[in-house]
N, C-alpha and C positions, 0 to 999 in steps of 0.2 A: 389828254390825247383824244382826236376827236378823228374818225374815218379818216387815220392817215393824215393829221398833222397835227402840229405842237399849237398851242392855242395861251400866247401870256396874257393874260386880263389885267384888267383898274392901271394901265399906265395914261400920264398925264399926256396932254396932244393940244396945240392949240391952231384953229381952223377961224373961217371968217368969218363964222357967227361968235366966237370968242375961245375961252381956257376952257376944257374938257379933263374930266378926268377917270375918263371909259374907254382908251383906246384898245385897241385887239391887236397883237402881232402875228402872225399867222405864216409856221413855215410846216412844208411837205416834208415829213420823213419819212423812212423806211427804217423795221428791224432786221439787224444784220448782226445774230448771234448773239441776240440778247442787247446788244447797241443799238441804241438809236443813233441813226443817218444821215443828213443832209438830203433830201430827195433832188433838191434841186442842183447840188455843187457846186455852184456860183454863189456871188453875193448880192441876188433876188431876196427881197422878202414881202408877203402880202401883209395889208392892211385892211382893218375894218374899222370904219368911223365915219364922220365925215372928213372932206381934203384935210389932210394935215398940211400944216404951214411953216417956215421957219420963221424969223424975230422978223422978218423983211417984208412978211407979206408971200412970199413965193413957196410956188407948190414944193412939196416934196416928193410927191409921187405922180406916177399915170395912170389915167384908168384902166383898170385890169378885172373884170368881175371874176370871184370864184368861189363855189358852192363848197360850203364847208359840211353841210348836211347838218340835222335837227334843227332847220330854220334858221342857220344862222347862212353868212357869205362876209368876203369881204368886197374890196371896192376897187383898191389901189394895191402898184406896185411901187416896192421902193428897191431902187439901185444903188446903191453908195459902196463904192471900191474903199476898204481898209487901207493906209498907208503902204501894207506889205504886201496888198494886192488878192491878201486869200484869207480866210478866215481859217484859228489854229481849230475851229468846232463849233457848234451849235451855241454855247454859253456865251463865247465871247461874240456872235454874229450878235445874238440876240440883245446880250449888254450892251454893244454900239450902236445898234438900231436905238433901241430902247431912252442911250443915253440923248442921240441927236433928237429925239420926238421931245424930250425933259427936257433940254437947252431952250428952246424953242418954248416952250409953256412956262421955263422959269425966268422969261422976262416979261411977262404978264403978273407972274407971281414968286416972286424968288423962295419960298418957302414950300413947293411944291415937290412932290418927291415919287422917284418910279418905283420906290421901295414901300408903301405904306403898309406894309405886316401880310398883303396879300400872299400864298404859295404860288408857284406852277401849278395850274389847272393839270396834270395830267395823270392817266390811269394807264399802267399798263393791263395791256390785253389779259383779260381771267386772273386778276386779283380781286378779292373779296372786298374792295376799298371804295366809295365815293369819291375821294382823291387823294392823290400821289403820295407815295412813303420815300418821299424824298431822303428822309436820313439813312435809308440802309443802300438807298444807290450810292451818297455821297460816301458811306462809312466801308464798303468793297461789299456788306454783305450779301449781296442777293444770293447768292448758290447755296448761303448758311439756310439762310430762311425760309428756304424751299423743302427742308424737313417738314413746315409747318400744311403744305397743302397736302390737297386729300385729308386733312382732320376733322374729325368731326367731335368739336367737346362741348359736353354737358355739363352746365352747374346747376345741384338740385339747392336751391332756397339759395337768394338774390336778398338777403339781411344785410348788416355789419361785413367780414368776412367776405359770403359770396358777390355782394357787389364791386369788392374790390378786385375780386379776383376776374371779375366780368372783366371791370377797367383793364386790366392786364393783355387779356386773354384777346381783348380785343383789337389791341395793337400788333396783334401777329397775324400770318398770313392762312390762318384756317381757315376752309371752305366754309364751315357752319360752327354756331353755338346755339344750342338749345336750352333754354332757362326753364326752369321749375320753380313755381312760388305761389301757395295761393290765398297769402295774405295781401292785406293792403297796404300802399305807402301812404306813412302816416308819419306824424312829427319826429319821433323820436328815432324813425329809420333816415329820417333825413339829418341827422345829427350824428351817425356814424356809417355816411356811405359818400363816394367821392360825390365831388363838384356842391354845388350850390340850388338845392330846388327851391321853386318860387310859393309862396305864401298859396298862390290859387291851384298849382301842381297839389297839397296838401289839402284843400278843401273838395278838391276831385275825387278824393278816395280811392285812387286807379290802385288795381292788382299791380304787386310789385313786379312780376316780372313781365307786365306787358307796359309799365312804365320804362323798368330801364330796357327793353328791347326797342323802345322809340327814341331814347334817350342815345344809346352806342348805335342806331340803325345811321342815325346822320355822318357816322365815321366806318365803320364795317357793316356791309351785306349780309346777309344769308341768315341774319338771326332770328329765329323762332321762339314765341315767345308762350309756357303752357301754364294759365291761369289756374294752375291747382297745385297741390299736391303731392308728390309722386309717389304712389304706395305700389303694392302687387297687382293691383288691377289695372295700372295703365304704364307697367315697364315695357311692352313693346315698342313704347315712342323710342326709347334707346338704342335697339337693334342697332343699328346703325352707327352709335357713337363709338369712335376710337378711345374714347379717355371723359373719365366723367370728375366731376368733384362734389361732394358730398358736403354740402357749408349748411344743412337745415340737421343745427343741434338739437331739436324736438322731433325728430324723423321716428316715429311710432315703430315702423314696418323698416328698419336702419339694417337689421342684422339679414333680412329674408332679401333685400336690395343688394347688400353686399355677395352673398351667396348666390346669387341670380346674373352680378357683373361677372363673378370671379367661372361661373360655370361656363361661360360664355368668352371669354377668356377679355375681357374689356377690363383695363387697366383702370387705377382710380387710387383717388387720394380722400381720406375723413381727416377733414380738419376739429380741433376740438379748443376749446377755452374754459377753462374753472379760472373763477374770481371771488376772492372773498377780502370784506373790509376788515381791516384791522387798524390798532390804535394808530399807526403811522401810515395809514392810508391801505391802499389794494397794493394786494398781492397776489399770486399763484402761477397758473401753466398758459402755455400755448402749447399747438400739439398740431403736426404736418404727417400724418402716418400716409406711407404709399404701402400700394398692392398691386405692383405691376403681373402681367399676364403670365402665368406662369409659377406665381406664389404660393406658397404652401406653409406661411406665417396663419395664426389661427384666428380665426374671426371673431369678431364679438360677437355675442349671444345673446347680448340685453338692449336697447336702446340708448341712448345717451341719454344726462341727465334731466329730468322731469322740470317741469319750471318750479323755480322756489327753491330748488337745492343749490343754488348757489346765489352770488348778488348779480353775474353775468345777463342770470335769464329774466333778473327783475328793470331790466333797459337800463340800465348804468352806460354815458356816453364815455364810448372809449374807441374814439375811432380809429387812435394812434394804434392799440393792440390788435382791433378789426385788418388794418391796413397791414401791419407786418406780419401777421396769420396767414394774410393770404399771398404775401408777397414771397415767403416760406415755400410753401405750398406751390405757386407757380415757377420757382426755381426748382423745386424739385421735379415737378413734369418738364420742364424741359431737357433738363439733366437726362430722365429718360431716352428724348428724344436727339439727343448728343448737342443738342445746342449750345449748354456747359460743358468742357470739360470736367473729368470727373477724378480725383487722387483715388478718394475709397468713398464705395457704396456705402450708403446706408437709408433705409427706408423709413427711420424716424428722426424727427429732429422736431427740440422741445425746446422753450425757451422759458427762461427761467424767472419771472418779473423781479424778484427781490435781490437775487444774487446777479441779475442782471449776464445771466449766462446760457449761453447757448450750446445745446450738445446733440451730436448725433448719436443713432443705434440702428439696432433692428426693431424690425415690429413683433410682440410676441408669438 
């Protein structure tokens, strides 16, 4: 969405300098109740390129200039009455236009296609998105996922664990994420955290969480990314946070953090993992405990465990367990947030590596 109108890019168009495959379709809408509109309500639509042509040689459109704004415009209008003389909506205008500009370029090139993996360019107005979340207009959700604004979530330590919870956390519609981390990414974080980083990503040494705030910045806004730490001397960045998660299982100052969310009445999940080898490979816990606002389960008191007490903390790649820790974890805040249905509460849930079983409880 672009100042009031739909904008489809990369369709193919073929003009008298030859086959193009940068056409622009450009139509006016309006929101009307959370629907987009037809602005125009006819079967006009604008162009950007140069003339587009059909197999003949002959124009398809007339010249029509019109300011799209951010420097862009298009050129041409195109008129073409549908058989039944009205279009049933935006999708199918756009798919006829779309198809007769591809007829036209595919006898130049019959392997050409209006589909090449590109999305819809559009943002609706005050999502936290670069572009369009096509699948929850396609799937009825929008009114579900509107739980998710006004949020504001924290993960403290972007490792195993909290990068995937990043991944998550970032496909939904909160205003902000603030990351905590003030280690470096380095090899062996690249071997249990999503996606694929590049060999010179790894010789950069960048602080982990102001890598993956450039890394999720290309898909979600608003992320802040704080090259340290988070002890007692710099919890006021939180103030603000709706729901935090606690993924840095070396967290010194872990039990004075907890006590300081919970007094404050900020909800929050400590994810945990013990691993140990044994003759038939690793075994042990995962571990998703919440502390929603209002709790009065009792707090730890010690830290979590020290490096070297288990083979977890000595970098053993286990992304698989990293990835469902935190996938745990982000089910359960949402749950909170009723985006789950819910049978029966519970604030713990632990998964079992050997017995291959999962169970909920409370937290003590």
């Amino acid at each position: 969405m672009q100042n009031g109108h739909l904008i489809v890019r990369a369709l193919p168009y073929l003009s008298a300098s030859g086959l193009h495959r940068d056409g622009k379709l450009v139509l006016p809408v309006n929101d009307s109740g959370g629907a987009m509109m037809d602005a125009n309500g006819d079967h006009r639509i604008f162009f950007a390129g140069e003339e587009p042509l059909d197999e003949r040689g002959v124009s398809l459109g007339s010249v029509e200039p019109r300011n799209l704004g951010a420097g862009e415009a298009s050129s041409y209008m195109l008129s073409f009455k549908p058989p039944s003389g009205v279009y049933p909506g935006i999708y199918e205008k756009v798919r006829h236009y779309a198809r007769i500009l591809g007829d036209a370029a595919r006898h130049k090139d019959p392997d050409v296609t209006s589909t090449p993996g590109a999305a819809f360019q559009i943002v609706e107005d005050g999502l936290p998105f670069v572009y369009r979340d096509t699948n929850t207009t396609r799937a009825g959700l929008t009114a579900l996922n509107n739980v998710f604004r006004g949020q504001t979530v924290a993960i403290v330590g972007v490792g195993g664990t909290g990068s995937y919870i990043l991944d998550q956390v970032a496909k939904t519609w909160v205003d902000r994420i603030i990351l905590f981390d003030g280690d470096e990414f380095e090899n062996h974080n690249a071997f249990r955290a999503p996606g694929a980083a590049t060999l010179e990503t790894l010789q950069a040494h960048r602080n982990k969480a102001e890598h993956f705030a450039e890394v999720y910045s290309r898909m979600h806004t608003g992320i802040e990314a704080h090259p340290e730490a988070l002890t007692t001397a710099n919890l006021d960045v939180l103030q603000d946070a709706t729901f935090v998660f606690l993924a840095a299982a070396d967290a010194e100052q872990r039990p004075a953090i907890m006590a300081w969310l919970r007094e404050r009445g900020i909800g929050f999940i400590d994810v945990g993992m013990g691993l140990r080898q044994e003759g038939s490979g690793l075994t042990g816990l995962l571990r998703s405990t919440l502390y929603p606002p209002g709790s009065t389960s009792t707090l730890p008191v010690t830290p979590a465990a020290a490096p070297g007490q288990d083979d977890y903390s000595t970098n053993i790649q286990v992304a698989d367990l990293n990835a469902l820790n935190a996938l745990l974890a982000v089910i359960q805040w949402k749950r909170t947030l009723g985006y789950y249905a819910t049978h029966t509460a519970a604030d713990e849930t632990v998964y079992k590596l050997f017995l291959n079983e999962l169970r909920n409880g409370d937290a003590a």
